[in-house]
C-alpha positions as CSV (number, residue, x, y, z in Angstrom):
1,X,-28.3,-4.9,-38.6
2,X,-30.0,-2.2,-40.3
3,X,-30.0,-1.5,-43.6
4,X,-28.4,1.1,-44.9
5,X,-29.0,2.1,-48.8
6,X,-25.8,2.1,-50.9
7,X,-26.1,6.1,-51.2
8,X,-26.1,6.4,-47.9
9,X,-23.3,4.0,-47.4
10,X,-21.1,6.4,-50.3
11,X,-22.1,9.4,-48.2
12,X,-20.9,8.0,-44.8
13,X,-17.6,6.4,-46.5
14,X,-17.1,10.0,-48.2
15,X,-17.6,11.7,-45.1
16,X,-15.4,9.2,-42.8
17,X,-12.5,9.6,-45.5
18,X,-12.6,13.8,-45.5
19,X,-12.8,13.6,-41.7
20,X,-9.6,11.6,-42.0
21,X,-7.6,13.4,-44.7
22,X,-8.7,16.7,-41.8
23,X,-6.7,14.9,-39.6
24,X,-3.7,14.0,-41.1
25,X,-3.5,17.9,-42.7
26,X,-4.1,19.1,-39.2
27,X,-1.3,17.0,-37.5
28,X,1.1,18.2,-40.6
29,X,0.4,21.4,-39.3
30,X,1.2,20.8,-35.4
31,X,4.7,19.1,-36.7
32,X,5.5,22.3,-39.2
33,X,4.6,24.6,-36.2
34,X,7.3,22.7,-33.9
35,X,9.7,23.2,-36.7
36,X,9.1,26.7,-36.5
37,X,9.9,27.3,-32.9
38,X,13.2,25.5,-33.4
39,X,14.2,27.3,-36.9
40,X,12.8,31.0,-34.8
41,X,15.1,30.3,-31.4
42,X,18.1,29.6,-34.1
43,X,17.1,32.6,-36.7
44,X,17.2,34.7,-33.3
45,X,19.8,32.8,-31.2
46,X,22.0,31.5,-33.5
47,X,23.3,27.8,-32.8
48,X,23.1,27.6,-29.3
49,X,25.8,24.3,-28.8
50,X,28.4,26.0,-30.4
51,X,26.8,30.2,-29.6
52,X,28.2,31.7,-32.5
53,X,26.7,34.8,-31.6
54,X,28.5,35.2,-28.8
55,X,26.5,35.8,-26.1
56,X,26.8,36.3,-22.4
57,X,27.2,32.4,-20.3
58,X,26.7,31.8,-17.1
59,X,26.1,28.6,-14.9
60,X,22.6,27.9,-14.4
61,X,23.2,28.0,-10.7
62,X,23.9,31.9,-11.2
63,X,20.5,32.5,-13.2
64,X,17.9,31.0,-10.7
65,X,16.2,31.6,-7.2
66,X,17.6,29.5,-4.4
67,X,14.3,29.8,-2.8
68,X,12.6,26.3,-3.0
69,X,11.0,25.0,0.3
70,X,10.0,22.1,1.3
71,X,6.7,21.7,2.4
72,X,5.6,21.5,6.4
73,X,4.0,18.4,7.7
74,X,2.1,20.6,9.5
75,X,0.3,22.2,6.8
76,X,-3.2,21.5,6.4
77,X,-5.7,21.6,3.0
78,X,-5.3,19.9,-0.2
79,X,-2.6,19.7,-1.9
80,X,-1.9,18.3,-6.1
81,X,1.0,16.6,-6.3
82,X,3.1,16.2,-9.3
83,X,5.9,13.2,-10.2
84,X,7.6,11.4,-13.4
85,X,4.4,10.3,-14.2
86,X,2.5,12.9,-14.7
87,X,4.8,14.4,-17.2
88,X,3.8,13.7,-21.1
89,X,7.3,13.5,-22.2
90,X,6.3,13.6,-26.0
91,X,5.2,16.9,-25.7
92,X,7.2,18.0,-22.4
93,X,3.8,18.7,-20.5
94,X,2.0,18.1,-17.4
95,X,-1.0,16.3,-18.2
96,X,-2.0,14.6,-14.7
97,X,-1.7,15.4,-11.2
98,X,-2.7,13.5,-8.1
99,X,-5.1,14.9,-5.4
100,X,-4.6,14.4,-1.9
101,X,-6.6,15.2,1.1
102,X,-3.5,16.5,3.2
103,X,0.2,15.9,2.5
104,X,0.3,13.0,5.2
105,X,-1.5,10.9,2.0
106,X,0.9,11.7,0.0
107,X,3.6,9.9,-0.9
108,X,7.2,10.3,1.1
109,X,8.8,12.1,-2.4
110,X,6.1,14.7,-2.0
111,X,8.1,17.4,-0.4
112,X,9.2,20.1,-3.1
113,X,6.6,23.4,-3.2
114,X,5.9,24.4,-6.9
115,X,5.2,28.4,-8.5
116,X,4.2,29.0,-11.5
117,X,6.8,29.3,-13.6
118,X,8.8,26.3,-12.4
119,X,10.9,24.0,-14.9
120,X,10.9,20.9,-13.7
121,X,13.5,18.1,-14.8
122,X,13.5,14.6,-13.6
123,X,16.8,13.6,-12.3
124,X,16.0,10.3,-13.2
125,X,17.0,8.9,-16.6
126,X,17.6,12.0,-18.4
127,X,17.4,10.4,-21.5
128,X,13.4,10.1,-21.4
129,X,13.6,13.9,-21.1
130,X,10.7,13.8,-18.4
131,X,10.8,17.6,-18.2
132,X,7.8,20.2,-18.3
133,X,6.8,23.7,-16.8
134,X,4.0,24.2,-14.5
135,X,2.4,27.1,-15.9
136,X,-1.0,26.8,-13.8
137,X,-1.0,25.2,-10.2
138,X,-3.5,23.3,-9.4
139,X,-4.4,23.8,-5.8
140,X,-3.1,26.5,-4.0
141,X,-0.5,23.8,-3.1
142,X,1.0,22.3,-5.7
143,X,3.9,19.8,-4.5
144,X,6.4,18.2,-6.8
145,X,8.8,15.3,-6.1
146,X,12.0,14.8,-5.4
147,X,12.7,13.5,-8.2
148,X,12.6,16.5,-9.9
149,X,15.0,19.1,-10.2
150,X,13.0,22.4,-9.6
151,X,14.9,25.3,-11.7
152,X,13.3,28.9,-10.7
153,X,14.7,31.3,-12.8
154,X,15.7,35.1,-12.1
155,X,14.3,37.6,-14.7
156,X,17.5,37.6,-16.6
157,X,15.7,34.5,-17.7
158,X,12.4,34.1,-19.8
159,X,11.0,30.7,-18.9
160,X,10.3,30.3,-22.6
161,X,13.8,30.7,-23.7
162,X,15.3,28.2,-21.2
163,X,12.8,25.8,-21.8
164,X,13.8,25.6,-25.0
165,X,17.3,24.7,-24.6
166,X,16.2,22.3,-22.1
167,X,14.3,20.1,-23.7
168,X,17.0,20.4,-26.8
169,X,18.6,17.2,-27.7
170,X,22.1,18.9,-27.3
171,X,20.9,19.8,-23.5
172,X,19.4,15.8,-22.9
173,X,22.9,14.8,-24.6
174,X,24.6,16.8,-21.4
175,X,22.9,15.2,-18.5
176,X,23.1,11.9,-20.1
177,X,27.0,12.1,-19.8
178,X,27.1,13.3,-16.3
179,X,24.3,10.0,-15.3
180,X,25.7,7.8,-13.0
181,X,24.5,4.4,-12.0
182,X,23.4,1.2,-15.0
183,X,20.5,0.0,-13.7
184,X,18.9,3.4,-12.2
185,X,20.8,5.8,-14.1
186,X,20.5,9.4,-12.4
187,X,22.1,12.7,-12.1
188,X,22.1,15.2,-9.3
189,X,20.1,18.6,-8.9
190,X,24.2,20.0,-9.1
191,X,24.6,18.9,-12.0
192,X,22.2,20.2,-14.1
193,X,23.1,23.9,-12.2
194,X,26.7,23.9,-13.0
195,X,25.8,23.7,-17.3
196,X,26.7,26.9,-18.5
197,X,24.0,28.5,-20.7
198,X,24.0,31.8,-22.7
199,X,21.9,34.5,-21.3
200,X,21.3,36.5,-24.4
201,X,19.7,40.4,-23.2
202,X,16.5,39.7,-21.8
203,X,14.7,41.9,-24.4
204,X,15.3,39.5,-27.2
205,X,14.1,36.7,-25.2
206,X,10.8,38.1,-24.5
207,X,10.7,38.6,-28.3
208,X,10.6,35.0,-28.8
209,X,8.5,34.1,-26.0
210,X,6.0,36.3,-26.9
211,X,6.2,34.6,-30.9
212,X,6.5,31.4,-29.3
213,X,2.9,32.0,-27.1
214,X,1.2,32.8,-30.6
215,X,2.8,29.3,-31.9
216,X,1.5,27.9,-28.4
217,X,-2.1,29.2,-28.6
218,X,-2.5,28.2,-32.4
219,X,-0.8,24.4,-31.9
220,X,-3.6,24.5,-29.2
221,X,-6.3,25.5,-31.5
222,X,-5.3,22.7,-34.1
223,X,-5.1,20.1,-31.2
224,X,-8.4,20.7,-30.1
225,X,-9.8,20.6,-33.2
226,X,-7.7,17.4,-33.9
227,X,-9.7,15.8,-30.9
228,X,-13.1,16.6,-31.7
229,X,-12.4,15.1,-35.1
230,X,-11.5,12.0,-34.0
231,X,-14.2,12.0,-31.3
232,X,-16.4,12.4,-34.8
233,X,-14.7,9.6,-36.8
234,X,-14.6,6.8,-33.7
235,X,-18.6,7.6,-33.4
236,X,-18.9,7.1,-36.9
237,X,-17.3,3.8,-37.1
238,X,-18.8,2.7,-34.2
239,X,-22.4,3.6,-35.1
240,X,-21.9,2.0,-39.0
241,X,-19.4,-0.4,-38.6
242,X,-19.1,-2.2,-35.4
């Protein structure tokens, strides 16, 4: 092993320990920022389980587009095709997709064609809220399974709003007691359209979509920078101390 001269050895040390405190101040910040989306949807919403600001409900079912297809055998080119497993369901994204050469390679559950725009919520265990929005296809055909519900909401909606009484706790607590089945507990794509939901006027909505993209682009910013911290701190331990 090379020798390293005890300065040196205080400078790395000093360097590895502010490279850490960075981190853990940076990830404070990306918790703090998902407390503020939740405490701006109640400032502007009020307490959506109980709406105490009265607002407008309707049925899910009356707030999306019936319009999902399901894709042709027929079809030729690529397609990316989306499951339960491709969904980070920590932070309610899509992180993964799988490629395949024509949908005949693809798995039998392939069937469902995506938008952008589409909520997608897995029917399957509810209570590991495998649920996400795909706001960039990734091939021209994007195909998601059927073990999704795909929600495709009308523009009395703002995808941003919805989302986040989706992936509430108070929302999860709902589909959990309409599951059926112990050992494969699911719910149906009914189900989850027949919840009643407030539909607040669409201008306030946008409001907090729009706040909630700033939010989205900054928790981004920090994340990245997160990453190529740690990408700095595992080389540094690797190169001084393995």
């Amino acid at each position: 092993m090379k020798y390293i001269s005890l300065v040196k050895q205080e400078k790395i040390v000093s360097l590895i320990e502010k490279i850490e405190y960075f981190i853990l101040k940076k990830k404070e910040q990306l918790k703090y920022l998902k407390k503020l989306n939740k405490s701006l949807f109640t400032k502007i919403f009020g307490d959506i389980r109980i709406n105490n600001k009265n607002w407008e409900t309707k049925k899910i079912d009356e707030c999306i587009l019936n319009n999902i297809e399901n894709i042709n055998l027929k079809i030729k080119g690529e397609i990316a095709y989306i499951d339960i497993s491709s969904i980070n369901n920590k932070k309610n994204k899509i992180f993964s997709c799988k490629i395949y050469n024509n949908i005949n390679e693809a798995p039998s559950r392939a069937k469902k064609i995506l938008n952008e725009g589409d909520i997608l919520i897995s029917t399957v265990r509810p209570n590991l809220k495998n649920i996400a929005i795909l706001n960039n296809k990734i091939l021209p055909l994007t195909i998601g399974s059927t073990g999704f519900c795909v929600l495709r909401f009308k523009d009395i909606i703002n995808n941003k709003y919805i989302f986040e009484i989706i992936k509430s706790d108070n929302f999860t607590e709902m589909l959990v007691k309409k599951q059926i089945g112990a050992n494969y507990p699911a719910i149906s794509d009914r189900d989850i359209k027949l919840i009643e939901i407030p539909v607040p006027p669409i201008e306030l909505q946008n409001k907090f979509a729009e706040r909630v993209e700033k939010i989205e682009k900054l928790s981004f910013e920090i994340e990245k920078s997160i990453k190529e911290a740690e990408n700095l701190y595992n080389s540094l331990i690797n190169k001084y101390f393995d």
